[in-house]
Biotite code that builds the C-alpha atoms (Angstrom):
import biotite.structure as struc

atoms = struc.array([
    struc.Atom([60.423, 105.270, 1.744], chain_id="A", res_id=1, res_name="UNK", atom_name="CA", element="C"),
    struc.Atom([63.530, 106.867, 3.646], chain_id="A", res_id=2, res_name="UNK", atom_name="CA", element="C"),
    struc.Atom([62.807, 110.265, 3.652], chain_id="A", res_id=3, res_name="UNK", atom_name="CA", element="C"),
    struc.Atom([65.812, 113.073, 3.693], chain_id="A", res_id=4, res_name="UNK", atom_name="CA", element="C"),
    struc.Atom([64.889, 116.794, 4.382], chain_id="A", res_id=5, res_name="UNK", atom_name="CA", element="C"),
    struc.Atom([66.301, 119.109, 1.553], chain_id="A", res_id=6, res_name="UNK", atom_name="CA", element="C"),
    struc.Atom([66.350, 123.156, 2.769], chain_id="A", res_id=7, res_name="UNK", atom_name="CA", element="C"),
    struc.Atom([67.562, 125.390, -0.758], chain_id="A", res_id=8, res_name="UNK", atom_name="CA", element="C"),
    struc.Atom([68.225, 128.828, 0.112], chain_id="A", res_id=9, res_name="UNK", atom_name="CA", element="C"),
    struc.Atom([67.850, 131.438, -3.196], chain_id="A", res_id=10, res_name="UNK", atom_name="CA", element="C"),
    struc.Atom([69.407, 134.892, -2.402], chain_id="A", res_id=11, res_name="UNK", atom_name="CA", element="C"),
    struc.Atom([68.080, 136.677, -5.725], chain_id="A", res_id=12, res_name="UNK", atom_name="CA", element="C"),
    struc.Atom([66.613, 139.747, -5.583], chain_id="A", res_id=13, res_name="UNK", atom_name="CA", element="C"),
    struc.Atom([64.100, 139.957, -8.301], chain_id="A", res_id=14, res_name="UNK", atom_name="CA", element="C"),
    struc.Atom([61.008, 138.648, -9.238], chain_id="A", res_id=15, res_name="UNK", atom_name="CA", element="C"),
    struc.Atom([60.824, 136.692, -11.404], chain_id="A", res_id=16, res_name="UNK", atom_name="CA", element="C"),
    struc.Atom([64.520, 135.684, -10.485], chain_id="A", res_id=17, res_name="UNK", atom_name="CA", element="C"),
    struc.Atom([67.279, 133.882, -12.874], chain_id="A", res_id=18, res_name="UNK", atom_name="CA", element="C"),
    struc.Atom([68.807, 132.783, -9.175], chain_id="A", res_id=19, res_name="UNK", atom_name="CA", element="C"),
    struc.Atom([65.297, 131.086, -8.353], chain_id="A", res_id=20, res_name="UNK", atom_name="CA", element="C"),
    struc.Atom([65.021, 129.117, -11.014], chain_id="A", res_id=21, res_name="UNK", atom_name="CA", element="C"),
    struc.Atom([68.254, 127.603, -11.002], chain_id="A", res_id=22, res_name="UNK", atom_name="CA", element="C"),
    struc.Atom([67.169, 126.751, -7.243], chain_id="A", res_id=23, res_name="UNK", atom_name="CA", element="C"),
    struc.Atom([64.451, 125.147, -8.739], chain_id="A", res_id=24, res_name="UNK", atom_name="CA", element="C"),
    struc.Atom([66.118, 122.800, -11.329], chain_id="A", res_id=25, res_name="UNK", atom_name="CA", element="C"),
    struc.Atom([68.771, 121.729, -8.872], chain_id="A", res_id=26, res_name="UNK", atom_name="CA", element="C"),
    struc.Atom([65.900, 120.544, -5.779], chain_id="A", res_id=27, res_name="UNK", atom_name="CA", element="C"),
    struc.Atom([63.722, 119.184, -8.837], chain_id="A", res_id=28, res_name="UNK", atom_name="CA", element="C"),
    struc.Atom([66.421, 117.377, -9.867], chain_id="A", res_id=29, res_name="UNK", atom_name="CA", element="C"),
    struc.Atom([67.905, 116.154, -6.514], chain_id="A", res_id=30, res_name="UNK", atom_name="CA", element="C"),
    struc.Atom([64.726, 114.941, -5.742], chain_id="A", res_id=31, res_name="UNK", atom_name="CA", element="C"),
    struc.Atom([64.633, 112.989, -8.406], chain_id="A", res_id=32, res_name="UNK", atom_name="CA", element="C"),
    struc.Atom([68.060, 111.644, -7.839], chain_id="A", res_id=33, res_name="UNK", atom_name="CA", element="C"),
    struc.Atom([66.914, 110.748, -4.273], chain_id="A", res_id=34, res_name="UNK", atom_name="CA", element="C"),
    struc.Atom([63.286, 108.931, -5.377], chain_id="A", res_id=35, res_name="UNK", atom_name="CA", element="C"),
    struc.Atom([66.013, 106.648, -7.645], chain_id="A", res_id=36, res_name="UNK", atom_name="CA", element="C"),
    struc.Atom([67.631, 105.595, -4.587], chain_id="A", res_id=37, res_name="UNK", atom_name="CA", element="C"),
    struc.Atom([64.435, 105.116, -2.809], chain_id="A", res_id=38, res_name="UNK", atom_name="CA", element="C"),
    struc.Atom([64.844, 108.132, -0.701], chain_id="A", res_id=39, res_name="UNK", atom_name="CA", element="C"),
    struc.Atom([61.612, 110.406, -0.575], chain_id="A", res_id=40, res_name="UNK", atom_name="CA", element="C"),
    struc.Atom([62.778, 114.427, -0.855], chain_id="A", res_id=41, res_name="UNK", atom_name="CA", element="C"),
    struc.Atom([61.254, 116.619, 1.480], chain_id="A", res_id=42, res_name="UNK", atom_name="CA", element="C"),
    struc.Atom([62.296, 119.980, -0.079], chain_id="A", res_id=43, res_name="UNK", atom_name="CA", element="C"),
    struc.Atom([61.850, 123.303, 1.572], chain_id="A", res_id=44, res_name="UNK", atom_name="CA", element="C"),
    struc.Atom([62.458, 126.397, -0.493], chain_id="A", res_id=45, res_name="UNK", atom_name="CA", element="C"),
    struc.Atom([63.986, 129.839, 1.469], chain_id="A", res_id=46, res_name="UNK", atom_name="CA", element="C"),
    struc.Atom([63.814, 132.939, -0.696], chain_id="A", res_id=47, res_name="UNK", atom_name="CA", element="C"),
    struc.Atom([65.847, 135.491, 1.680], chain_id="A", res_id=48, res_name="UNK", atom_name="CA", element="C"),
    struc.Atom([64.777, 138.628, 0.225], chain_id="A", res_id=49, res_name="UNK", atom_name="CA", element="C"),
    struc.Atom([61.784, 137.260, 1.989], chain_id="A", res_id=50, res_name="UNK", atom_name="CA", element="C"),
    struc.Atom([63.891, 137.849, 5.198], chain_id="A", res_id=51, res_name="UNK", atom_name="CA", element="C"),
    struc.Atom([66.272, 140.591, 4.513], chain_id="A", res_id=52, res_name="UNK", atom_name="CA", element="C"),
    struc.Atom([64.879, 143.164, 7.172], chain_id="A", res_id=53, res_name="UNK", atom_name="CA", element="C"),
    struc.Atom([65.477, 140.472, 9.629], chain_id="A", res_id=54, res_name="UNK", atom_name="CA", element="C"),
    struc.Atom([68.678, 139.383, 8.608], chain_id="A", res_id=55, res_name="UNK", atom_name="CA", element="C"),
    struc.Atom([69.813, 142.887, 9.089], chain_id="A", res_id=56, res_name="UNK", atom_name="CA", element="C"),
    struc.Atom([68.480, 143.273, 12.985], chain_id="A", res_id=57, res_name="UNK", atom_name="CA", element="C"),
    struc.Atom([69.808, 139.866, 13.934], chain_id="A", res_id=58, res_name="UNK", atom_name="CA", element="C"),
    struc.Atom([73.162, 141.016, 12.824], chain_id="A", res_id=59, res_name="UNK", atom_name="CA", element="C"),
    struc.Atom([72.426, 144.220, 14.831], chain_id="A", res_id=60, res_name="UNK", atom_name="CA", element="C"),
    struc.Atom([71.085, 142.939, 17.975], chain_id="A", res_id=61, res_name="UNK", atom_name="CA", element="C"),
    struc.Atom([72.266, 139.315, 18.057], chain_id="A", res_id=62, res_name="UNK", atom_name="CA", element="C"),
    struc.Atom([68.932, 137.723, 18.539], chain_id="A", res_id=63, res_name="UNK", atom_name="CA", element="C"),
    struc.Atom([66.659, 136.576, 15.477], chain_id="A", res_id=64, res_name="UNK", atom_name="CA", element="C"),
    struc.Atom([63.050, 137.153, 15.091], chain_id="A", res_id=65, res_name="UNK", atom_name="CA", element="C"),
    struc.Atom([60.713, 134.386, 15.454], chain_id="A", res_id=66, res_name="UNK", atom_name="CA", element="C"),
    struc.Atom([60.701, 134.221, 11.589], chain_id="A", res_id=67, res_name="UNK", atom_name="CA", element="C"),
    struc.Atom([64.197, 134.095, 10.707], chain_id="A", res_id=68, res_name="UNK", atom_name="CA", element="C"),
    struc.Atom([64.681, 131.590, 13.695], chain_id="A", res_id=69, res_name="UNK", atom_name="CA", element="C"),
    struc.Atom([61.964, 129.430, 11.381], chain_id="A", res_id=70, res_name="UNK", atom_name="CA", element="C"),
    struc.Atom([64.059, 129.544, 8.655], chain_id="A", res_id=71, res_name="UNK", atom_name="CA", element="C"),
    struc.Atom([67.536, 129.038, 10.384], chain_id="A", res_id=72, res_name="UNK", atom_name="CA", element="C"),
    struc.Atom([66.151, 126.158, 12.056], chain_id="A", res_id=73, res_name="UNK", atom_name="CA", element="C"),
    struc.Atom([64.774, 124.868, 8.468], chain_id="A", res_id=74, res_name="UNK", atom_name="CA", element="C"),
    struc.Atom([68.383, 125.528, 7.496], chain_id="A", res_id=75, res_name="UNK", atom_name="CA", element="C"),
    struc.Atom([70.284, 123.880, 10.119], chain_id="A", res_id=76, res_name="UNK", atom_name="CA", element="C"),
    struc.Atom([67.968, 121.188, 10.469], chain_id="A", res_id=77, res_name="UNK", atom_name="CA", element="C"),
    struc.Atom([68.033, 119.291, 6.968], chain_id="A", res_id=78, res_name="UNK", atom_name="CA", element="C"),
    struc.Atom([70.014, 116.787, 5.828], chain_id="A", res_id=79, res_name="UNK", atom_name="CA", element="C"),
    struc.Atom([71.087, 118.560, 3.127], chain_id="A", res_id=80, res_name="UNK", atom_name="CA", element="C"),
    struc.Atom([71.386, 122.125, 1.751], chain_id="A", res_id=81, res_name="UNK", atom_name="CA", element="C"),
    struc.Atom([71.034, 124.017, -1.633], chain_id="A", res_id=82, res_name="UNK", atom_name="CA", element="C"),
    struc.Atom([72.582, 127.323, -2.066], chain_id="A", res_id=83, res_name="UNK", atom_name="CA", element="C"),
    struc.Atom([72.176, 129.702, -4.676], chain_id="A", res_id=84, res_name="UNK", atom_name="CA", element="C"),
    struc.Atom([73.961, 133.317, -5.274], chain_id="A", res_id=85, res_name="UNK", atom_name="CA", element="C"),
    struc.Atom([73.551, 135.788, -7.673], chain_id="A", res_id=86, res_name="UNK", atom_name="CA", element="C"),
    struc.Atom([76.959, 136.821, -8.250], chain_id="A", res_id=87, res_name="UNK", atom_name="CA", element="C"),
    struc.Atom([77.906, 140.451, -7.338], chain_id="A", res_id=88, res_name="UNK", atom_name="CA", element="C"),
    struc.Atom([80.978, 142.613, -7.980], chain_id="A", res_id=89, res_name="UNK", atom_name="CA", element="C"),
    struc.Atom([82.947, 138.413, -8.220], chain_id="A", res_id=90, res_name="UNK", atom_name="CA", element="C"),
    struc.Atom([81.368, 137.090, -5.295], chain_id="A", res_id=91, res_name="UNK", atom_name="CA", element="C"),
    struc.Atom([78.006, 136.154, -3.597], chain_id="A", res_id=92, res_name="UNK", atom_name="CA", element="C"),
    struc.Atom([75.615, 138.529, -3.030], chain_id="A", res_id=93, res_name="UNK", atom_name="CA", element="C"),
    struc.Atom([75.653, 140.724, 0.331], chain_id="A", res_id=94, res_name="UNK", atom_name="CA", element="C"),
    struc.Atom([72.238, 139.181, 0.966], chain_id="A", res_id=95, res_name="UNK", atom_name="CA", element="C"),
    struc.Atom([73.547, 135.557, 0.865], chain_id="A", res_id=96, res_name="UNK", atom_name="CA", element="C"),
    struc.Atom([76.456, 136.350, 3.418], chain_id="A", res_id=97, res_name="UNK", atom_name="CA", element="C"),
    struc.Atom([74.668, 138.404, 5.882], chain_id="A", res_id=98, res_name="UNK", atom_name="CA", element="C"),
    struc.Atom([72.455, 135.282, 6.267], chain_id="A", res_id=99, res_name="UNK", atom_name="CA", element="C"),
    struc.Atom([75.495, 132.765, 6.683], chain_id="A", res_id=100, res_name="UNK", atom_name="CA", element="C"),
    struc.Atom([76.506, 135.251, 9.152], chain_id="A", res_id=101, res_name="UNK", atom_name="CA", element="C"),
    struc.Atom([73.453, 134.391, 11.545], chain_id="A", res_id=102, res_name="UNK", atom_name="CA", element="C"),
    struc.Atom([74.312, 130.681, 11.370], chain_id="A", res_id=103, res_name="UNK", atom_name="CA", element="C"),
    struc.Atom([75.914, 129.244, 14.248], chain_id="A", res_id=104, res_name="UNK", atom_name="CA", element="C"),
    struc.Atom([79.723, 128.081, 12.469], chain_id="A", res_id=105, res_name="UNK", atom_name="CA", element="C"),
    struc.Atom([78.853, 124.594, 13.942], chain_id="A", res_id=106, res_name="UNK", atom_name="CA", element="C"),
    struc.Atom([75.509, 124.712, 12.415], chain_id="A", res_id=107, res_name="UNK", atom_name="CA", element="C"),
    struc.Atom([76.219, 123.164, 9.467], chain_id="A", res_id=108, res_name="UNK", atom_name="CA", element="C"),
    struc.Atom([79.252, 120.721, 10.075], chain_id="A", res_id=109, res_name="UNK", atom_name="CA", element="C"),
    struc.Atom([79.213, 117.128, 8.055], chain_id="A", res_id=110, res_name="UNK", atom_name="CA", element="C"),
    struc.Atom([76.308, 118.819, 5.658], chain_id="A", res_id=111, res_name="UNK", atom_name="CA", element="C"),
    struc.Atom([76.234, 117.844, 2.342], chain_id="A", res_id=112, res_name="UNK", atom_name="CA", element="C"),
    struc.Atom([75.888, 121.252, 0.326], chain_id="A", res_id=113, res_name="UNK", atom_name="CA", element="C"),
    struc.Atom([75.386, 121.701, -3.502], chain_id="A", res_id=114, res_name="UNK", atom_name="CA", element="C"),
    struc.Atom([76.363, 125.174, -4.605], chain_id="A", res_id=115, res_name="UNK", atom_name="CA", element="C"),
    struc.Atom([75.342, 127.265, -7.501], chain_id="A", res_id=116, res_name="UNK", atom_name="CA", element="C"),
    struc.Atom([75.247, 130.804, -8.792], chain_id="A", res_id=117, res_name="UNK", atom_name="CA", element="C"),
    struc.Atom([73.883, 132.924, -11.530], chain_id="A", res_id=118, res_name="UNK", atom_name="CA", element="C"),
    struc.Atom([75.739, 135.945, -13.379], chain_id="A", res_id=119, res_name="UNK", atom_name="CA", element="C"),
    struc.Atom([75.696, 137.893, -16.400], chain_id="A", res_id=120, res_name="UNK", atom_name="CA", element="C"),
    struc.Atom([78.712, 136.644, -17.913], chain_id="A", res_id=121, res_name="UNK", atom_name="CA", element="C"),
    struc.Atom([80.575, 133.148, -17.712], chain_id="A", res_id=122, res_name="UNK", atom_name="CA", element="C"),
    struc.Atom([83.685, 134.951, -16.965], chain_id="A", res_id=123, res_name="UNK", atom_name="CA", element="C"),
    struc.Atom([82.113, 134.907, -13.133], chain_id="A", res_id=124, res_name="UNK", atom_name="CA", element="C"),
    struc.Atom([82.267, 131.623, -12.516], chain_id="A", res_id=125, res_name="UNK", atom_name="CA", element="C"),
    struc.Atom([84.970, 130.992, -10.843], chain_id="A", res_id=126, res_name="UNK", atom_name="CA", element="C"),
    struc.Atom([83.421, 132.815, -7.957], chain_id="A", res_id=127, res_name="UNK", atom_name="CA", element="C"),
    struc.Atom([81.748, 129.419, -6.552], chain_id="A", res_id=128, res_name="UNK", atom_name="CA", element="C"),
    struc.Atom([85.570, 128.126, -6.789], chain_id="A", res_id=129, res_name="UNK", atom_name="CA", element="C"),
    struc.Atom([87.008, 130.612, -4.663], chain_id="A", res_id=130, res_name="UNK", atom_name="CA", element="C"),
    struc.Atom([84.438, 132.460, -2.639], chain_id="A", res_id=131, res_name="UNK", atom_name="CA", element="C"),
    struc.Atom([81.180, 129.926, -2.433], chain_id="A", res_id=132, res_name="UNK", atom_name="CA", element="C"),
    struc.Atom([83.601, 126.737, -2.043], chain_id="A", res_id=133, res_name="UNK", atom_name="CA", element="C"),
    struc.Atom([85.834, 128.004, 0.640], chain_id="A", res_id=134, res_name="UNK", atom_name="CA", element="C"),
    struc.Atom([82.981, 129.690, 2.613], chain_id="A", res_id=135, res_name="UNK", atom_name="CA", element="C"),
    struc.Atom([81.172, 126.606, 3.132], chain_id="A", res_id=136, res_name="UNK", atom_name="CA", element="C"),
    struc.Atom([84.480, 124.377, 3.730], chain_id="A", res_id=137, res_name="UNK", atom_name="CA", element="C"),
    struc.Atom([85.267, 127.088, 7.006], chain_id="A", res_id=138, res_name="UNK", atom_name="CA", element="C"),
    struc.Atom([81.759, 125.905, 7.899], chain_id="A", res_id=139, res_name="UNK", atom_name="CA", element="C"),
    struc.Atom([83.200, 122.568, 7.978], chain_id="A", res_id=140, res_name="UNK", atom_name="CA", element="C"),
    struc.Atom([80.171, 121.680, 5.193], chain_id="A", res_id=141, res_name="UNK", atom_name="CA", element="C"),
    struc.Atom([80.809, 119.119, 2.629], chain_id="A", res_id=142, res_name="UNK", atom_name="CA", element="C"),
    struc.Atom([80.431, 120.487, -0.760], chain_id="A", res_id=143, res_name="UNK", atom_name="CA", element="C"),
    struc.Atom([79.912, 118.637, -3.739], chain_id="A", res_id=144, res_name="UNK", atom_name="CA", element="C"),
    struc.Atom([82.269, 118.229, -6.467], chain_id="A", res_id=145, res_name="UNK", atom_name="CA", element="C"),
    struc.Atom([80.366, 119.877, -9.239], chain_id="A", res_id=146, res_name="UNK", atom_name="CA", element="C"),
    struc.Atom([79.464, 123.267, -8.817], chain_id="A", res_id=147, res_name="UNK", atom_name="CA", element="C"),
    struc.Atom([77.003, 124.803, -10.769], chain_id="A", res_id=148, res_name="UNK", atom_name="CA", element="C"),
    struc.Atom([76.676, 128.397, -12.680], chain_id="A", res_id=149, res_name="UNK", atom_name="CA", element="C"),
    struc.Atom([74.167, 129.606, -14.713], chain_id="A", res_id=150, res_name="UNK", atom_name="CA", element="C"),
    struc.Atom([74.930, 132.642, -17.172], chain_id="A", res_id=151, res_name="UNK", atom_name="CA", element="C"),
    struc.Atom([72.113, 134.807, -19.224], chain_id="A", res_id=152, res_name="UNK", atom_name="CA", element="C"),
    struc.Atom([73.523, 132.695, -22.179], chain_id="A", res_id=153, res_name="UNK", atom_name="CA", element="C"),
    struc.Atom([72.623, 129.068, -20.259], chain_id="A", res_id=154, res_name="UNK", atom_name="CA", element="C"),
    struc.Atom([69.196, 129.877, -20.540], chain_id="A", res_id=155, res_name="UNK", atom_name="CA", element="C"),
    struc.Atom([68.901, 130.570, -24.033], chain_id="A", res_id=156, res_name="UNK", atom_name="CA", element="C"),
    struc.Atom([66.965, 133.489, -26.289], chain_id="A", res_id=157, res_name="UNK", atom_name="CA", element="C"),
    struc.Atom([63.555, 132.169, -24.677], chain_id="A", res_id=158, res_name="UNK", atom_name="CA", element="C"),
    struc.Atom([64.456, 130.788, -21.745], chain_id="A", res_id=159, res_name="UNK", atom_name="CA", element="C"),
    struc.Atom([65.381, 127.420, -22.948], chain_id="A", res_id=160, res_name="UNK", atom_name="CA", element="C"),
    struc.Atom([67.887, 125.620, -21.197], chain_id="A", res_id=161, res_name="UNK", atom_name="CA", element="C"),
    struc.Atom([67.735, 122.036, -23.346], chain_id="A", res_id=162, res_name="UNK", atom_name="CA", element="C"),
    struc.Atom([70.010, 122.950, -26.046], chain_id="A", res_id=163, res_name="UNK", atom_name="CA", element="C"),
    struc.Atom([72.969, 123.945, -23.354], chain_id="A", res_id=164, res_name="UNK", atom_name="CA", element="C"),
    struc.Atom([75.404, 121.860, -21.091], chain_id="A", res_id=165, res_name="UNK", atom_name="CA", element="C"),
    struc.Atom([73.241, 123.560, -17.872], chain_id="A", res_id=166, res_name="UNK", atom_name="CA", element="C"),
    struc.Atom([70.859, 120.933, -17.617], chain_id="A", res_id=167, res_name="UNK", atom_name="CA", element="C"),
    struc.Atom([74.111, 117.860, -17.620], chain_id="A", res_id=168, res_name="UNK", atom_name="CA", element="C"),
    struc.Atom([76.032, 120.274, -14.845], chain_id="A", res_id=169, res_name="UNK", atom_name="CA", element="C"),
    struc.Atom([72.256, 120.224, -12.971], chain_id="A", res_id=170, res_name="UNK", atom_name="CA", element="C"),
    struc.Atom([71.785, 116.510, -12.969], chain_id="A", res_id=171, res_name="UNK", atom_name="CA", element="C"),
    struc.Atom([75.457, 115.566, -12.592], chain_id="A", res_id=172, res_name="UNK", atom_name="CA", element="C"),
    struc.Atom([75.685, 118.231, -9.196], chain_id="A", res_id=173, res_name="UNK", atom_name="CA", element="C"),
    struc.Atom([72.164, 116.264, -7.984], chain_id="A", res_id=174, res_name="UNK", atom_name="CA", element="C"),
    struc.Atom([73.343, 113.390, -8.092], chain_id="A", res_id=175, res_name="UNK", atom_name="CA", element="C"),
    struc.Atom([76.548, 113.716, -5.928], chain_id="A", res_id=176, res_name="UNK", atom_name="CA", element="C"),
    struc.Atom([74.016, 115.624, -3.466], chain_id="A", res_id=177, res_name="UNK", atom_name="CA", element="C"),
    struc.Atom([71.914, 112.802, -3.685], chain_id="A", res_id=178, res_name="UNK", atom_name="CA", element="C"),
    struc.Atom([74.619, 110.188, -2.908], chain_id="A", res_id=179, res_name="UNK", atom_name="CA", element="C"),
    struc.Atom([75.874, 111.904, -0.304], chain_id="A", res_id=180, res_name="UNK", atom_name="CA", element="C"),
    struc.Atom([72.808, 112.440, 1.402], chain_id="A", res_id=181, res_name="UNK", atom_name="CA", element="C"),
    struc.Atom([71.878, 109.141, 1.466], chain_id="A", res_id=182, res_name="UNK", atom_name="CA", element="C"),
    struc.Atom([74.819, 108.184, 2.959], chain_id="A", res_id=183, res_name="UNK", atom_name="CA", element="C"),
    struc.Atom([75.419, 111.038, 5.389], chain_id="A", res_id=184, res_name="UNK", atom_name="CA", element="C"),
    struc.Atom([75.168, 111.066, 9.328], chain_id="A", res_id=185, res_name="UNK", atom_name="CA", element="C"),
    struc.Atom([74.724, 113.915, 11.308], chain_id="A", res_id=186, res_name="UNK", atom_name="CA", element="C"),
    struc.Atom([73.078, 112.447, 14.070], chain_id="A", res_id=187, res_name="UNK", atom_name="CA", element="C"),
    struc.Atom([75.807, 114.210, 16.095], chain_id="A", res_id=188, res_name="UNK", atom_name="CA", element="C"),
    struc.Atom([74.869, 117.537, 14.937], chain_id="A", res_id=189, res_name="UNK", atom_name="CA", element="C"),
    struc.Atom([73.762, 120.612, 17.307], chain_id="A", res_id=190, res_name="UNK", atom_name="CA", element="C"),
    struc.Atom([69.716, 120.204, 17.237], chain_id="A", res_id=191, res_name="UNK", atom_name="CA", element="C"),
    struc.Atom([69.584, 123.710, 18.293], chain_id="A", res_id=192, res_name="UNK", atom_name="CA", element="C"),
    struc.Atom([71.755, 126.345, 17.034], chain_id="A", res_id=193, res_name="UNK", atom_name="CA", element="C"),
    struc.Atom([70.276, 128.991, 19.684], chain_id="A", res_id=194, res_name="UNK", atom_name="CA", element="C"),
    struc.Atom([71.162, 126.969, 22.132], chain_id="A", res_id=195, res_name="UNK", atom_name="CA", element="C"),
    struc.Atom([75.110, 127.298, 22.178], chain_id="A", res_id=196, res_name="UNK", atom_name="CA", element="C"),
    struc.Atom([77.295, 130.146, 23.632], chain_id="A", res_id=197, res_name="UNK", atom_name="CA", element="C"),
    struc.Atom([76.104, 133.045, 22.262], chain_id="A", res_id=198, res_name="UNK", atom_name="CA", element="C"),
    struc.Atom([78.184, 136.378, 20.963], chain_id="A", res_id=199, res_name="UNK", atom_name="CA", element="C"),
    struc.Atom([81.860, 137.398, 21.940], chain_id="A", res_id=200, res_name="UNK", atom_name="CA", element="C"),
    struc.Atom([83.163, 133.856, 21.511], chain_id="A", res_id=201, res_name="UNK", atom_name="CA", element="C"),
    struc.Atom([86.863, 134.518, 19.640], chain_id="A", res_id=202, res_name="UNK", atom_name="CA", element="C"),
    struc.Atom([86.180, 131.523, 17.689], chain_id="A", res_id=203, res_name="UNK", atom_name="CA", element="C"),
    struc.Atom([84.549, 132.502, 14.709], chain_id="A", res_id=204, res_name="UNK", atom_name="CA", element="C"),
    struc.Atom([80.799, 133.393, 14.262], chain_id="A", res_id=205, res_name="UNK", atom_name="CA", element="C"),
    struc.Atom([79.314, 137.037, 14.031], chain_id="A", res_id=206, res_name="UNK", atom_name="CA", element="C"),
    struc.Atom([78.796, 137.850, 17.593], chain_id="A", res_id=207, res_name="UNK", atom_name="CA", element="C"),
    struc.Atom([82.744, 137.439, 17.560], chain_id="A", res_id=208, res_name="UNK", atom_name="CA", element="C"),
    struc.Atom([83.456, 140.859, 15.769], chain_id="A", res_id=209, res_name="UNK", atom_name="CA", element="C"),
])
């Protein structure tokens, strides 16, 4: 089978974490999406609480560990990418952009991306709309027409999710991942993000500030 490499990056911060297990749903169900098209999913799951401390010295000192530079070349490498937020104070988490931060902007150009996020309340939504959507679209990313957000009440009194519209939003947001991975080229892409002009550049990135 055609394979396609699938990195999901989860920013919650507890264990066990509402913002994990949406991860979870939306890689189990792009790889199923994928094996229909007769594309094998090789999924590779980032928790970056995992990598906080080293988040925070890379944006300090400009260089990553050998760690995070695992995981940012898991990142940058795939064919496709899964991020999830918790939702904090209307936006993503501090977490989730600190680590965006340490991508190279070109890192990610022509990559299919499916977002999500998880709140309290429905009534944060709209975050993926108009902090999620436009972050990735600077990034020159393509995102996905269906978003997908997961409030306490999506999951049900025990944890349920069958008898809500989540699991429809999951499948339908897979599926345009899926299609789009099959179909995407980024053969052009930087191979290695550490290897481009580091720092000061006045064209976007954090070593720019």
């Amino acid at each position: 089978m055609t394979s396609r490499k699938i990195a999901v990056i989860t920013s919650g911060l507890s264990q066990p974490s509402s913002t994990r297990l949406l991860a979870d749903r939306l890689a189990d169900a792009t790889t199923r999406q994928l094996e229909g098209l007769g594309i094998d999913a090789d999924v590779h799951i980032i928790e970056l609480r995992d990598t906080a401390q080293d988040v925070v010295n890379n944006l300090m000192t400009g260089f990553p560990s050998p760690k995070l530079e695992k995981v940012i070349e898991t990142v940058t490498g795939a064919d496709a990418l899964i991020a999830v937020t918790p939702v904090f104070t209307t936006s993503y988490s501090g977490l989730f952009k600190s680590f965006i931060d340490v991508l190279d902007p070109q890192s990610l150009t022509d990559m299919p991306v499916l977002i999500g996020a998880t709140g309290g309340s429905e009534r944060h939504s709209l975050a993926l709309d108009y902090a999620m959507r436009p972050l990735f679209t600077y990034l020159h990313a393509v995102v996905v027409p269906t978003s997908v957000y997961a409030a306490s009440s999506d999951w049900g009194s025990a944890g349920d999710a069958a008898a809500t519209a989540l699991p429809d939003r999951v499948e339908r947001a897979a599926r345009e991942l899926a299609q789009l991975a099959k179909t995407s080229d980024r053969s052009n892409r930087v191979a290695d993000p550490f290897a481009l002009p580091a720092g000061f550049s006045p064209v976007g990135g954090y070593g720019a500030q």
